[in-house]
C-alpha angles and dihedrals in degrees: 000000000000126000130226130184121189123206121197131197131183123009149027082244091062101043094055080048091050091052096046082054090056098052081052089061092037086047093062105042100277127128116235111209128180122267101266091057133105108254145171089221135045120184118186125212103202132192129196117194098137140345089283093063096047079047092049096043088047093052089051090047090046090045093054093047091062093045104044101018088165097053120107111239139205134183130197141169147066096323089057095053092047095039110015096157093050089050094054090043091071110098111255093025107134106168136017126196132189127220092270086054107043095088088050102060092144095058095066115020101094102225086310091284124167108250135219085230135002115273111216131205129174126136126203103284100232093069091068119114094174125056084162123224113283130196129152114229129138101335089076095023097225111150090218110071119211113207110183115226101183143020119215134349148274095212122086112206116171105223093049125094103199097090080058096040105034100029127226126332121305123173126183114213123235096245105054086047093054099102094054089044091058097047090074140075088200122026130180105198103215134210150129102246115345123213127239092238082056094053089047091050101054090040079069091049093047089052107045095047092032094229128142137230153195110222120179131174093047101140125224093263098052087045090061095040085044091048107110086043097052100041091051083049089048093055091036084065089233104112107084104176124006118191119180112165108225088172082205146359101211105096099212091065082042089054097053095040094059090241123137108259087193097048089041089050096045101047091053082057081047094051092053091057095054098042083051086058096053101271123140102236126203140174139182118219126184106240119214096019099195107288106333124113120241142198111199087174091108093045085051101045092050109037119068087222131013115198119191140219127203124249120327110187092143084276117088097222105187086186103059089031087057081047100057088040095065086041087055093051093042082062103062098243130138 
């Protein structure tokens, strides 16, 4: 029996993709084994956020290539729909698959054959019709299960890449989702920007089978259209983690940046009444907004984790975000 192990960079979104992939494999007689392991396959996740995730996504494949040379290997993800050629440049490299392919491994992979040379293909990503349903579960043996509820996103801010990687704009319904909900004890739901009828819908869900969940990604001005739902979810003891990303509290960096105040304010006083009722609560904020300066003191006090993105002046510099990275780490801060 053959053996696949399946590395995965980047977000929640990736890894309930990597696992549907490996029920694929198990699926089909193949034996997943976790990423330290010896194996006949290797599939990588990618992510490609900045040039330090491509970085760190060449230097795995890479990695994997000196340990097991004779291992077929496939790469995935975000970085392989924005840069498909430079992925398959990378020695070892056999097969390459855009966003619209990674469901359809079997496909292409030739019987899984080493190649003379890498075979790439990856379509333009707003011709899918099909993102496919994910969800982790035994075949990566995570206890949280991430069941994805949305592909792409409605916003269209200029310094981000997943409306080019991940395509328009693509919800599941509750409903239609129920049967995977209910298949595990802990469950994240995962997207890029969820939509306050999706909230709504799995508030009913939640209630009517009692069962709690994680949610991330929900912006400010889904949060204060969602209140009344989260809070009652909150009480009820069935909101676990709860992530909205404000990017800053000081109205002035809100204005410029074309972001409610009002929806960014009330969703930190939100976020208080559901950390008083047990949830997890966490943020993002952009660090170094161009030159505005900033006290995070409050963010920090209130949120359980604060995550952080680079520079967001309507231009997506990698080079001053990768700048500001190696200052935030310099600091001492998560």
């Amino acid at each position: 029996m053959k053996k696949v192990a399946i590395h995965t960079l980047g977000c929640k979104l990736n890894f309930a993709e990597s696992s549907t992939i490996g029920r694929q494999f198990l699926q089909n007689g193949f034996e997943v084994s976790s990423s330290d392991e010896q194996a006949d396959i290797h599939i990588v996740n990618t992510c490609s956020v900045s040039h330090r995730a491509d970085r760190e996504c060449r230097q795995l494949i890479r990695h994997i290539h000196r340990n097991s040379p004779g291992a077929y290997i496939i790469v995935v993800g975000c970085y392989t729909q924005l840069q498909p050629e430079e992925v398959a440049s990378i020695e070892g490299v056999d097969l390459v698959l855009g966003t619209n392919e990674k469901f359809k491994i079997f496909e292409f992979a030739n019987h899984f054959q080493k190649n003379n040379y890498p075979k790439i293909f990856v379509s333009e990503i707003k011709k899918s019709d099909d993102f496919g349903i994910a969800y982790s579960g035994d075949a990566d043996g995570r206890t949280r299960a991430f069941l994805k509820v949305q592909d792409g996103c409605d916003f269209k801010c200029t310094y981000c890449t997943i409306r080019i990687t991940r395509g328009d704009f693509e919800q599941y319904h509750a409903s239609k989702l129920e049967e995977e909900f209910l298949a595990f004890d802990d469950i994240l739901l995962v997207a890029d920007s969820p939509t306050v009828e999706q909230i709504k819908d799995w508030y009913k869900l939640a209630k009517k089978h009692n069962k709690g969940f994680s949610i991330r990604n929900v912006e400010p001005s889904v949060t204060v259209r969602c209140k009344d739902e989260l809070i009652d979810l909150a009480e009820s003891g069935l909101l676990k983690v709860y992530h909205s990303p404000i990017q800053s509290d000081n109205p002035a960096v809100l204005r410029d940046m074309h972001r409610s105040i009002n929806d960014a304010i009330e969703t930190m006083e939100i976020s208080r009444i559901l950390k008083q009722n047990g949830v997890y609560i966490a943020t993002n904020i952009i660090i170094d907004y161009k030159d505005f300066n900033q006290d995070f003191s409050k963010i920090y006090g209130l949120y359980d984790y604060v995550s952080w993105n680079p520079l967001w002046d309507n231009v997506w510099d990698i080079k001053k975000a990768e700048e500001r990275f190696e200052k935030y780490l310099g600091s001492g801060a998560e």
